[in-house]
C-alpha positions as CSV (number, residue, x, y, z in Angstrom):
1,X,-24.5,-7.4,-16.7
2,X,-20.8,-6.0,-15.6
3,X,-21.4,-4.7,-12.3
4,X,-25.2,-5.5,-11.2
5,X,-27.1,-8.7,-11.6
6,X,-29.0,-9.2,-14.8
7,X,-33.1,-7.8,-13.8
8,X,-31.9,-5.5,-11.2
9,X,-34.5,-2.9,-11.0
10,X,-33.0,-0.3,-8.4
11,X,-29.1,0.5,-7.7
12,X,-26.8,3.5,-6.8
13,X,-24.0,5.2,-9.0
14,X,-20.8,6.1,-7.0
15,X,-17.8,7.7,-7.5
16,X,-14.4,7.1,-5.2
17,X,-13.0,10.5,-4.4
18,X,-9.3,8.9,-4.1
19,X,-9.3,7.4,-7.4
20,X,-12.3,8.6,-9.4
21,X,-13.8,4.9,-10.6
22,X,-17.5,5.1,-11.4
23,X,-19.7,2.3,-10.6
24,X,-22.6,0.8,-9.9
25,X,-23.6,-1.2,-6.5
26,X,-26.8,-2.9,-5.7
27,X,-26.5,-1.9,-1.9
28,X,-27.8,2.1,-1.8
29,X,-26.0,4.1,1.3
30,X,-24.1,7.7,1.6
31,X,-20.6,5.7,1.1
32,X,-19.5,2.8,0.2
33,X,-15.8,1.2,0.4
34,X,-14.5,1.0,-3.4
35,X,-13.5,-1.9,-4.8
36,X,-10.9,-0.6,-7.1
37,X,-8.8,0.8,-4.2
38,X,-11.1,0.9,-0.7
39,X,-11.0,-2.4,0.1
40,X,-7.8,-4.2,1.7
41,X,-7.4,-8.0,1.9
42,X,-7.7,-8.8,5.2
43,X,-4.5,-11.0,6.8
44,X,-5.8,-13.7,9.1
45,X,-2.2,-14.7,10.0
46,X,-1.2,-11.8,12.3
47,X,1.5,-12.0,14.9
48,X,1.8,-10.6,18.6
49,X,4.2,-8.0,16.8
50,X,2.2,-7.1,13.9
51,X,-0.9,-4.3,13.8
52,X,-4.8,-5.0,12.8
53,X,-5.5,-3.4,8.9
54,X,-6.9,-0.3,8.9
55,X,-10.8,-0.9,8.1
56,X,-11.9,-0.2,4.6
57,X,-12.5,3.6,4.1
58,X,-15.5,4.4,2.0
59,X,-14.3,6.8,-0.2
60,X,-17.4,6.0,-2.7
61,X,-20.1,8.8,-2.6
62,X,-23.8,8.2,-3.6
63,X,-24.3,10.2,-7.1
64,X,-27.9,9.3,-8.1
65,X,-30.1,6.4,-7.4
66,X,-30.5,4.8,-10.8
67,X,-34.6,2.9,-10.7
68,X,-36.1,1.0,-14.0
69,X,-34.6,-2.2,-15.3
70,X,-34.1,-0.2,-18.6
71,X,-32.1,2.4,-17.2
72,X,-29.8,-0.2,-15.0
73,X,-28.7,-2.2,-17.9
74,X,-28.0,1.2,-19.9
75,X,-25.7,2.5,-17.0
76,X,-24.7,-0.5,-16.4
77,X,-23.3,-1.2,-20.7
78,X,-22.2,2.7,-20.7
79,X,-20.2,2.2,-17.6
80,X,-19.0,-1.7,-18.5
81,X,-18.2,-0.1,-22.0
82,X,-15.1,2.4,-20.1
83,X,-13.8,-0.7,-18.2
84,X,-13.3,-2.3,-21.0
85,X,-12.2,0.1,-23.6
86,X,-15.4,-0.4,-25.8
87,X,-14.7,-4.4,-26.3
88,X,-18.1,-6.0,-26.0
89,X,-16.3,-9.3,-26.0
90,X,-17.8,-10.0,-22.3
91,X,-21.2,-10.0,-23.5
């Protein structure tokens, strides 16, 4: 599958309120960081001068807790199926 692992029986639906992506995640919480614009690249080469990232904002709200195999993998295609502009060439 696109954004869960194939047989994944439980997951959450979020939305970013910054950028509006929809997505799936395996981990279930209130927030999440997003991945399309939440979550910096850390620097590990950081002078005396320089200042510590900001830690990743989660700007991903919980919209429903999706259960059943069934329903994962059809959130997961509809979902996949936007991302892609309806090419089912990842399959």
């Amino acid at each position: 599958m696109y954004y869960v692992q194939d047989g994944t029986t439980r997951c959450g639906l979020y939305e970013c309120v910054r950028c509006h992506e929809r997505f799936l995640d395996e981990r279930i919480g209130p927030k999440l960081a997003c991945p399309a614009c939440g979550e910096q690249v850390v620097d590990m080469e950081i002078g005396p001068d320089d200042e510590m990232p900001a830690e990743a904002e989660e700007t991903a709200v919980l919209q429903e807790i999706i259960e059943g195999a069934e329903n994962v993998e059809k959130y997961d295609t509809l979902l996949s199926l936007a991302v892609t502009g309806g090419s089912y060439d990842w399959l």
